[in-house]
N, C-alpha and C positions, 0 to 999 in steps of 0.2 A: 107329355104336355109341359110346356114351359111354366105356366099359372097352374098350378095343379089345386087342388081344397090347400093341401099344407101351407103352400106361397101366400095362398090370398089370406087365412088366416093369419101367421104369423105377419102379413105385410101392413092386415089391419090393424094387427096392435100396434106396431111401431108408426105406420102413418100417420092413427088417431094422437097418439101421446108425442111427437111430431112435429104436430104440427101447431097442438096445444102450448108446446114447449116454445114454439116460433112468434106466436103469437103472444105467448106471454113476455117475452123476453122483449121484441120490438115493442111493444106498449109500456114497458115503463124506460128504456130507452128515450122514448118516442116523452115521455114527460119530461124525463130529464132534460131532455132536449126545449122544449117547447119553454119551460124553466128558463135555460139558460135564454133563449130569445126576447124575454123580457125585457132584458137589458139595453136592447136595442127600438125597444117600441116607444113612443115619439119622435125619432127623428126620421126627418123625414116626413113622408108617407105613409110610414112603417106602422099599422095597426096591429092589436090583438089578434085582428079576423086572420090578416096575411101573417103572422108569425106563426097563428095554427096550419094555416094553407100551404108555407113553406114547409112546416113539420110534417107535413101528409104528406107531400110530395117528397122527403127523404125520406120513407118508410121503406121503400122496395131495396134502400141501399141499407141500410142498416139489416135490414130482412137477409142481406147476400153475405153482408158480413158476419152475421150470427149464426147462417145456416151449418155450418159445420159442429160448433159445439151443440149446436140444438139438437144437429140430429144425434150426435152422441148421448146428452143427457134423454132425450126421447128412446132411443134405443136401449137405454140401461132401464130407463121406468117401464117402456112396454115387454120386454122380453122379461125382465124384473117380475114384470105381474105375472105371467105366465108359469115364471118358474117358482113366486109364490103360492099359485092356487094348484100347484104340480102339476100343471100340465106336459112341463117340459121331463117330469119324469115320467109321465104315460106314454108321449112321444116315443122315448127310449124304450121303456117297457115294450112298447108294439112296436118295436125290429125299427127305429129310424133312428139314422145314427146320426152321430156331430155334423159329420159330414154335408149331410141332408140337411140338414136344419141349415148349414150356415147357407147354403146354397139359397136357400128361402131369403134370408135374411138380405143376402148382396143380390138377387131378382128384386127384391126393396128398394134395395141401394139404387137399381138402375132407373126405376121409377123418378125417385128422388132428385137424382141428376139432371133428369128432364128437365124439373120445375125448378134448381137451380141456372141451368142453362138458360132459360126460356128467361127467368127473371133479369139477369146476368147480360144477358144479350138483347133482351128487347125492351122489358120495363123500365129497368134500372135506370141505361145511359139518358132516354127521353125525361123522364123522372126527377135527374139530379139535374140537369140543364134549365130544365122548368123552372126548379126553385132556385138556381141561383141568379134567372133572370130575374125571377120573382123578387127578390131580396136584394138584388143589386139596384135595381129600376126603384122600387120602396125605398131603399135608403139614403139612393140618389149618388150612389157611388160606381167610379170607375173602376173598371178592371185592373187590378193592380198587376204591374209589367215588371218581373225581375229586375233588377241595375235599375240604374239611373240613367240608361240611355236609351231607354224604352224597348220595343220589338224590333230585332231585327229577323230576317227574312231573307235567304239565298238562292237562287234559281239560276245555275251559270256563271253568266256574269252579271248578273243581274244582281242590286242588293237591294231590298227593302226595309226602311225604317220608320217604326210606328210608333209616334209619343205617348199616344192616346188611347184607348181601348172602351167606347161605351160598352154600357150591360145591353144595346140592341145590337153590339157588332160595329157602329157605324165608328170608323175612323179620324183621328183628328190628324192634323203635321205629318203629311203623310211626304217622306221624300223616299226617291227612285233614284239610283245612279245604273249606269250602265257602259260595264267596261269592255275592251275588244283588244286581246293580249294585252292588259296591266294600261291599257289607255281608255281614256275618257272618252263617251261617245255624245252621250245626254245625261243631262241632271232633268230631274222633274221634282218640285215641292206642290204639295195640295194643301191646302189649310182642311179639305175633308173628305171622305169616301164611304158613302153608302152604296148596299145593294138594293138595285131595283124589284119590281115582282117575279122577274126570272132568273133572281140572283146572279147577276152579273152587277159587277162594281163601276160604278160612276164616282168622279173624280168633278170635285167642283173648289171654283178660285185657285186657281192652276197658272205657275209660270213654269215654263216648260226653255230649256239652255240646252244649246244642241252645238257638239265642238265639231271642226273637222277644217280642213287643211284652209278651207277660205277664212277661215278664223270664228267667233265665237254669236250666234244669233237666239236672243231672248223674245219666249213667244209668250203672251198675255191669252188664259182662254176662261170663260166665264164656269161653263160645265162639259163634259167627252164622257164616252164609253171607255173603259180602261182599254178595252181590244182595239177601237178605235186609234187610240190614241199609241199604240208601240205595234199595230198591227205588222204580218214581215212583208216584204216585195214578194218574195215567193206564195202568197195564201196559205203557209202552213197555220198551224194552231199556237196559239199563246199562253204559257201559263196565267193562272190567274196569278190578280196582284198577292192577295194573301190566300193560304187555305183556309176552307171551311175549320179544318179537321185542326189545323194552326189554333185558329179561334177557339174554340170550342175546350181543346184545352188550357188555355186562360180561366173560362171560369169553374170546370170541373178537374177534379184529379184524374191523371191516366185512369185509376182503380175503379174509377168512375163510368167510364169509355169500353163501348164493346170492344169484342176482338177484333170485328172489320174495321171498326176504326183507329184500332191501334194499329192493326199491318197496315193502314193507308200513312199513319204518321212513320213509322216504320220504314216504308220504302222510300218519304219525300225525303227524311233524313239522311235516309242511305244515299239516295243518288246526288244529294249535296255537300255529302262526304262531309257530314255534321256526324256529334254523339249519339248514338243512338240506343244505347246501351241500359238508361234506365228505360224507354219508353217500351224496349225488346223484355227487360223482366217481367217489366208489367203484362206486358202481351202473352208471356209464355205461363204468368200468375195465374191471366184467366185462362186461358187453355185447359191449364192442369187444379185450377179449384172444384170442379165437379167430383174429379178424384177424390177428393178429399171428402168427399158422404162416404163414399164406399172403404177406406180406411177407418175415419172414425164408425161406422156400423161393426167393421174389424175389431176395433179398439175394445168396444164395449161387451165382446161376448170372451173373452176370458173370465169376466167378471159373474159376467151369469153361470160359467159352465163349471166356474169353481166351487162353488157354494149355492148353489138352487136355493137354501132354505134360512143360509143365513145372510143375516143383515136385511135390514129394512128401507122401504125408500128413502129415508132420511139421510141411510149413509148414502146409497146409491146417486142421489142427489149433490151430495157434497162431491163424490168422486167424479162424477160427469162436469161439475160446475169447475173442481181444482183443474182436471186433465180440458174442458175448455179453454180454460185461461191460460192452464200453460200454450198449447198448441197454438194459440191466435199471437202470443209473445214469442215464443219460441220461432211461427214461423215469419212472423215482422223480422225477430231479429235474423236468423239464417239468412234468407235471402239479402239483406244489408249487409251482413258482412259479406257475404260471397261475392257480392256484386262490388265493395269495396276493391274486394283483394283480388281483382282479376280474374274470377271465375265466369265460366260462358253462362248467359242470363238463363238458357233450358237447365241446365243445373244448378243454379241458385235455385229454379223456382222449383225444381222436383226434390232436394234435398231434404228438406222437413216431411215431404209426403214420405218419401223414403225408410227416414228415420222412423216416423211414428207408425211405417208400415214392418217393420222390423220388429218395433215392440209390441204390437199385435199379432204377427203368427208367433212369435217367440209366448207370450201367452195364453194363445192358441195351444200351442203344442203340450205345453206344461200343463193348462186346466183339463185338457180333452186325456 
């Protein structure tokens, strides 16, 4: 059996102390946080009620970025108990070796995975979006646009540039050019561009300059469909004016953003032969974050298998809380430098698992 009596025991201790750990951890986060939002309440729109409302809706992110050291310090208190009330020396005693135990422990780990995966991939990126419309729309501020020359936007020959960025998405200064080998085909400026209820982009107060060998004709139009409006002679398909997935990282961090929608930013960048290099670490961060339950559970059983008897939660506490902060530091920093100095972004992001996965069987080996 894969669940066997051993797994689900041992997988309840760690899951109950877990998740206790997860929960404790995000709730005073989640004060801290809610603190700091004060600062911001009166302007605006910006209430107490929506400053808690925002705080809600950043839990599930805070929840993804904690879960690693949580389940280390959960897996040092719960296996910790175990091996304080000697259970884990009866285990031994009745013919179950390290072996077996750890095996229990990362069948834990795969549980765990899930419900970082699932948080990671489904709650979270809805979650953080919510609240930064929440908070952008309350405080009545725009999406701020790297430079000072706003967004721009490549498709071809095609360039787009966006001054404006509301917190609903809707566009301000919106111009178009459109080149055909290194020549001018059409200029297009919008003073604005919302999407409709089938999200497609409409372009309204629109002067639309179109070059070509009879010389240069300016067209006045009040509102168009974007498709409309640059449709091809042949009926193929048109990109849209901006992406979804464009937007969306304005107001959230990549770290933010599931992984489908980081290989969607991923491929528009690639095929326009843009950088794509941080949006690729990030993508390959969450791929390879799940891993990192099943290391840090690694991490924690040298500690147990060294000394069953000695040390008290207190220390086991401090050591799960030190080896958290390092590992959330440690792996910030790895992947920035690597990503600096030219390394490929799947080994920037597996490096730190790596490492911290080296000094868990190396501890392994030594306490068993």
């Amino acid at each position: 059996m894969i669940f066997g009596t051993l797994d689900r025991y041992i997988g309840r201790s760690i899951l109950v102390t877990t998740l206790l750990v997860i929960v404790t951890l995000v709730a005073l986060a989640s004060v801290f946080a809610f603190v700091g939002e004060l600062d911001d309440v009166g302007k605006g729109s910006y209430s107490v009620a929506l400053a808690a409302q925002y705080v809600l809706l950043t839990v599930p992110s805070k929840a993804y970025l904690l879960f690693a050291p949580a389940v280390l310090l959960g897996s040092l208190l719960g296996l910790g108990a175990l091996a304080a009330n000697s259970e884990l020396t009866v285990m031994r005693a009745a013919g179950i070796s390290n072996g077996r135990i750890i095996r229990a422990v990362l069948v834990t780990g795969v549980a765990l995975m899930a419900l970082v995966t699932l948080i990671g991939e489904s709650v979270m990126p809805r979650a953080e979006q919510m609240a930064e419309e929440l908070r952008l729309t309350a405080l009545e501020k725009r999406l701020s646009v790297k430079g000072g020359n706003g967004l721009w936007v490549r498709s071809g020959g095609r360039y787009v540039n966006v001054a404006t960025v509301m917190p609903d998405f809707t566009l301000l200064d919106v111009s178009v050019h459109d080149f055909d080998d290194n020549a001018l085909v059409s200029a297009l400026v919008a003073a604005r561009a919302r999407r409709d209820a089938r999200g497609e982009w409409v372009l309204e107060d629109i002067r639309l300059t179109s070059v070509d060998a009879r010389g240069t004709r300016v067209e006045r139009i009040a509102s168009r469909p974007w498709q409309a409006l640059v449709a091809r002679e042949d009926g193929g398909s048109v990109p849209a004016l901006v992406s979804a997935d464009v937007l969306k990282s304005l107001s959230i961090s990549p770290e933010s953003l599931s992984a489908r929608d980081l290989a969607g930013q991923v491929r528009y960048l690639r095929e326009n032969a843009l950088d794509s290099r941080r949006i690729e670490l990030a993508l390959w961060v969450k791929l390879t974050s799940p891993l990192a339950t099943l290391v840090m559970l690694m991490l924690s059983l040298p500690f147990v298998f060294a000394s069953q008897r000695a040390g008290g939660a207190g220390q086991k506490i401090f050591v799960g809380i030190l080896l958290g902060i390092v590992y959330v530091l440690l792996n910030r920093l790895l992947t920035q430098l690597a990503l600096a100095n030219g390394v490929a972004p799947p080994l920037a992001a597996v490096l730190p698992l790596l490492l911290f996965l080296g000094i868990a069987l190396i501890g392994i080996r030594r306490s068993a």
